[in-house]
N, C-alpha and C positions, 0 to 999 in steps of 0.2 A: 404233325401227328404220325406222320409213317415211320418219320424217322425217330421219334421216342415211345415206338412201339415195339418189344420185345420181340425178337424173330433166332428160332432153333437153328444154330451151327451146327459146324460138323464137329463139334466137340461134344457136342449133345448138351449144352447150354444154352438159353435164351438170352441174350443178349441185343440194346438196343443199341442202335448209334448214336455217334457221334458228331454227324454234320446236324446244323443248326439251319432255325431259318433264315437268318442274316447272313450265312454261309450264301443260301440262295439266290437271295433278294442285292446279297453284293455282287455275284460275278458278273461279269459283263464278260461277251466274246470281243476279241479283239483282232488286227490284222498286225503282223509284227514280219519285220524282214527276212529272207532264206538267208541263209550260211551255204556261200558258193563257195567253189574252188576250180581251177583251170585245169585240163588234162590233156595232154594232145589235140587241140585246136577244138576243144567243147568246155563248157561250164555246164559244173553238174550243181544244181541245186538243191539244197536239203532243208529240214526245220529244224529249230535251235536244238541247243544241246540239251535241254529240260527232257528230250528222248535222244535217239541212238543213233539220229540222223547224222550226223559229221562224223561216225567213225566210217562211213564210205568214202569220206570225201580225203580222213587221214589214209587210208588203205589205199585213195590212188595219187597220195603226195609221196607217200614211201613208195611205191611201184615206180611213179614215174620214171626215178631215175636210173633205171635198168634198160637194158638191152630190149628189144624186142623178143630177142627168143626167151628171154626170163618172165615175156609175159602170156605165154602160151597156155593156159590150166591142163589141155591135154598132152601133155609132155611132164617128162620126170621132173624137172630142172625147173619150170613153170608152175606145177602144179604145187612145188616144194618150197618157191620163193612164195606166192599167192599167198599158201596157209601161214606162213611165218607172217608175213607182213599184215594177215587178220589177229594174229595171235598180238601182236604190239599194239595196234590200232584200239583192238578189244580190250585189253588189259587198261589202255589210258582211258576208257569209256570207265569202266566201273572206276577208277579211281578221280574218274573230275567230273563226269556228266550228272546234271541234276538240276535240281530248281530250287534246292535249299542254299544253294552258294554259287556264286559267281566263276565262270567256267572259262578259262583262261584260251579261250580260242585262237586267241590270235597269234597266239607263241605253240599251239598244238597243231595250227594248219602254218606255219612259217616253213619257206624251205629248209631253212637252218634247224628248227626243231627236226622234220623228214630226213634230212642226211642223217644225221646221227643215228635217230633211229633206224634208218636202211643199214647204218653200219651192222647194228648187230644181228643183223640174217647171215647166218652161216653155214655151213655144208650138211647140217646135221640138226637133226628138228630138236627144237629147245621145249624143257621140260618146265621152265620157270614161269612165274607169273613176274612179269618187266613194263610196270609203269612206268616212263620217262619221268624224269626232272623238272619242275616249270618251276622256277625263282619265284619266290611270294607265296607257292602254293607247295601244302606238305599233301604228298597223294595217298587216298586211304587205302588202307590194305585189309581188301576181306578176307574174311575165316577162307579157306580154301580147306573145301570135304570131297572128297570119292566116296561118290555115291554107294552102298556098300549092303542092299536091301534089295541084290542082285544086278545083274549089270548095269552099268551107266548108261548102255547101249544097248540097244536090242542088236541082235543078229536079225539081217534079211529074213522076212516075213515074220517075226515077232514082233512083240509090242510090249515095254517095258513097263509093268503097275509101282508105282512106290509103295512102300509100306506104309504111307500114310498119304494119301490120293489126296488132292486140292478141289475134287469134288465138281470140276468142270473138263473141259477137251483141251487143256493146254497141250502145245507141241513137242512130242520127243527130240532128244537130241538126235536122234537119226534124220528127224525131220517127217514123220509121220503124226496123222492127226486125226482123229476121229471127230470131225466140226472144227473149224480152226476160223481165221483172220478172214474179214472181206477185204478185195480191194477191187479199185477199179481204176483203167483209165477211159479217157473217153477224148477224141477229139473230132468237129465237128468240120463242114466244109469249107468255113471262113476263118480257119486255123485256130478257134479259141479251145485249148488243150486242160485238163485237167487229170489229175493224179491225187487218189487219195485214198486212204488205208483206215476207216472210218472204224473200225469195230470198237466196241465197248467192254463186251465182256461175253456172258455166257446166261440166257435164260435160266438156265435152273439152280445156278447159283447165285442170283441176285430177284428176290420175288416182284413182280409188275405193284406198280404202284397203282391204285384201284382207282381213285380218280385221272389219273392221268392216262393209264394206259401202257404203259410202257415201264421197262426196267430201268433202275440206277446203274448206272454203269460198272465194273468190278476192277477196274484199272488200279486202283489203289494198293491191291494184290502186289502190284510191287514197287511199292516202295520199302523202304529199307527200316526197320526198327531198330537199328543199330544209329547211338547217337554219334556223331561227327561227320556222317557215309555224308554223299554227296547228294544221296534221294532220300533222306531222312525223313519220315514221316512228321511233317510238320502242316500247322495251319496257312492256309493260301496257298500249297505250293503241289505243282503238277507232279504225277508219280513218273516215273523214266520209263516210259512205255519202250516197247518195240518197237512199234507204228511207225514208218520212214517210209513214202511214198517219194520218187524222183522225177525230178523235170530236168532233161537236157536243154541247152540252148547252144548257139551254132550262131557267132557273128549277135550276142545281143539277140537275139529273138528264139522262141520255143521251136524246138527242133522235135522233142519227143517227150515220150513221158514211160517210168514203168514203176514193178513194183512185184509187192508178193506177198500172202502170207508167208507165217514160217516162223515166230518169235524173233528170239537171238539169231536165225540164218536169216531174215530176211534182207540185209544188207551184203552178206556172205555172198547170198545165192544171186543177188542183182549185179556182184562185180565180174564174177566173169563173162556177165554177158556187154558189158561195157566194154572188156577186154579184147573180147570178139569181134565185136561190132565197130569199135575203134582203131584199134590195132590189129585184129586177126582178118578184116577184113569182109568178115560175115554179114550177113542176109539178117533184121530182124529176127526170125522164122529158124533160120539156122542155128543161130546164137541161144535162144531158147531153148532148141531141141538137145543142142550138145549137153556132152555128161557134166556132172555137176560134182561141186563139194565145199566142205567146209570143216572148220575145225570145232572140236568144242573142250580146246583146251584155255579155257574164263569161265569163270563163276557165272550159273545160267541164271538171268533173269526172273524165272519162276522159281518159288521154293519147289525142295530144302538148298536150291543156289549151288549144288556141286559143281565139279568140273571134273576133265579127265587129261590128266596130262601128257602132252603130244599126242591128244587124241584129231581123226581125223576121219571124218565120214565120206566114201566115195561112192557113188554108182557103176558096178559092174562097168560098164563101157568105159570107162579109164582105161583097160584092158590090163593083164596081167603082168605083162614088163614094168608097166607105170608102176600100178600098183607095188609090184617087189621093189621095186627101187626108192617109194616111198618110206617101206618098210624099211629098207636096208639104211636108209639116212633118221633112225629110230622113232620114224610117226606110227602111232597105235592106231590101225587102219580098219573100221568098222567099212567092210561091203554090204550096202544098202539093196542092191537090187538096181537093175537094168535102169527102171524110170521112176523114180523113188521123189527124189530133190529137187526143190521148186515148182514154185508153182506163178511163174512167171507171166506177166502179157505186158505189151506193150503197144504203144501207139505212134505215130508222129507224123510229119511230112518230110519229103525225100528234098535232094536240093533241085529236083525237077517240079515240086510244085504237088506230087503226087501225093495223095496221103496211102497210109499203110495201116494195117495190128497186126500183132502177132498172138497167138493163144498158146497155151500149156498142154500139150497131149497127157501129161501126168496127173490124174486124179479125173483123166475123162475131162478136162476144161476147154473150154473153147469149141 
C-alpha cells in the first residue's frame, strides 16, 4: 500500500513506486565473502564490487609497487603518485563495478593487471578518464560533464548548491557535508571487531512508512539509468553505493578495523591512512590527524555524476611547497581548509595484545 501510494517529488509530480510486495517478501539478507587483497604484510578486506569497496584494494595493488618514498601523501612526489593511482583505480570502478553484471575482479586485483596500470603514472597529472583493459569485458564509458552551474568545488569555507539540488545532504566534492554517512567501528575486549558504514539514505527525502516506523532507504539514487552501465537500474540488483567499511588482518586474524563518511572520498580518505600506518610508520591517532586529500577527477556518484579533470582537493596543511608542486605537475588544486577531509576512526588491537581507537578532530568527532 505505501508503495502504490502517490508521493510529491522534487519535480512537483506525484508519483508512486515501483518496488512491489514480492519485491519484499523475496529478499532474504545474506552473508557472502570480503574481496581481500595483500599489502605490506596486512590483508585489507572489503565488500564485493555491487559497491566501491575493491577500488582500495586496486589503489594499494598499483601503490604497492613503488618505493617507499612514492608512498608518503605529505610529500610532492607521494602526494602526486597517491592521486594518480585513485584516478585509475576510480576510473575501473565506474567502468566494471556493479550488480547488473559480473565484475571481473580477478584480472582487476592481479598483479599483472597493477603493473601495467602503475605504468601509466607519470610526471604530470593526467587529464583522462583510463579505464584498463579486462578481455571478455568491453568497459563502459560514461558521459563525462564539468559541472558548470558554478563551480565543481567550492573554495574553503563555501558550499557549492547545484542548480538543481537532490533534495537531501549528499557530500561535496570538496568533502563537506551538512548530515552525511554514519559509520562505526567498534571492537570489544575479547577482540570481536566490527566495521560498518550502515547508512541508507536521508529522512526527508524518503517519507517514514507509518506502520513500520521507519524510512525506505534512498540508496537507489544511484544507480545508473543509463542502459549497458555496470549499476543499471535493473530488478534484484543492489545500487553501487559508496558504503566500504574496512577490516585489517595481520597473520589471518582482525587486526583493525576503519572507515568514514565522505561518498566517492570515502575510500580516498581511508588510504592514506593505511599508508601511514603501514608504511609511514604512524600512530592510529597520528595517521588520522595528518592532512588529507583526494582527487575528483571520475564521474561522482551522485547526480548530475560530473567530474573535474585533474582535479585535486587538499587540506591547507599539505603546506605550500607541496601544494605548488602539485600545481606545477598540472593537478587543479581546490584548498579546502586546515581540517576539512575525513572524517576517519578507527579501532583494533596492537601486536602487544592492547586494544586502541582513534577519533576524527574534524567535524568535532570523537
Amino acid at each position: 500500500s505505501f508503495a502504490r501510494t502517490p508521493h510529491r517529488h522534487s519535480t512537483g509530480g506525484d508519483h508512486a513506486g515501483v518496488i512491489t510486495a514480492a519485491d519484499l517478501s523475496g529478499f532474504r539478507a545474506s552473508y557472502e565473502p570480503a574481496v581481500t587483497a595483500d599489502f605490506r604484510g596486512i590483508t585489507v578486506a572489503k565488500s564485493a564490487a555491487w559497491g566501491q569497496g575493491p577500488v582500495l584494494l586496486q589503489m594499494l595493488r598499483i601503490l604497492e609497487g613503488f618505493d617507499d618514498e612514492r608512498l608518503d601523501p605529505c610529500t610532492a612526489l607521494g602526494a602526486h603518485t597517491i592521486l594518480e593511482a585513485e584516478k585509475l583505480a576510480l576510473a575501473d570502478r565506474e567502468s566494471y563495478y556493479g550488480d547488473a553484471m559480473p565484475v571481473p575482479l580477478d584480472v582487476l586485483l592481479s598483479a599483472e593487471y597493477a603493473e601495467g596500470r602503475r605504468a601509466l603514472i607519470g610526471e604530470e597529472a593526467s587529464r583522462e578518464f583510463r579505464p584498463g583493459s579486462v578481455p571478455g569485458h568491453t568497459p563502459f564509458l560514461p558521459e563525462l560533464r564539468v559541472a558548470s552551474a558554478g563551480p565543481a568545488i567550492p573554495s574553503a569555507g563555501q558550499r557549492y548548491v547545484p542548480q538543481h539540488p537532490v533534495g537531501e545532504p549528499t557530500v561535496d566534492r570538496s568533502g563537506e557535508a551538512k548530515g552525511d554517512t554514519c559509520h562505526l567501528d567498534v571492537i570489544d575486549r575479547w577482540g570481536n571487531i566490527v566495521s560498518v558504514t550502515p547508512s541508507g539514505g536521508w529522512l526527508q527525502s524518503s517519507p517514514a512508512i507509518p506502520e513500520l516506523g521507519f524510512c525506505l532507504g534512498t540508496r537507489l539514487q544511484m544507480t545508473w539509468l543509463t542502459p549497458g552501465a555496470p549499476s543499471s537500474l535493473q530488478p534484484g540488483r543492489r545500487p553501487r553505493t559508496t558504503l566500504t567499511p574496512t577490516l585489517i588482518l595481520r597473520n589471518g586474524r582482525a587486526a583493525g578495523t576503519l572507515g568514514s563518511p565522505g561518498g566517492d572520498q570515502q575510500d580516498q580518505w581511508q588510504l592514506p591512512y593505511i599508508l601511514r600506518t603501514v608504511v609511514g610508520g604512524y600512530t592510529p591517532q597520528q595517521a588520522i590527524d595528518a592532512p588529507n586529500l583526494h582527487t575528483t577527477s571520475f564521474p561522482d556518484s551522485f547526480w548530475p555524476r560530473t567530474w573535474e579533470p585533474a582535479g585535486a582537493v587538499v587540506e591547507d596543511r599539505l603546506g605550500d611547497e607541496v601544494i605548488a608542486s602539485l600545481q606545477a605537475r598540472g593537478h587543479v588544486v581546490t584548498r579546502a581548509g586546515d581540517w576539512t577531509l575525513g572524517r576517519l576512526s578507527a579501532v583494533g588491537v596492537g601486536d602487544d595484545g592492547v586494544l586502541y581507537a582513534a577519533a576524527n578532530p574534524r567535524g568535532a568527532q570523537g
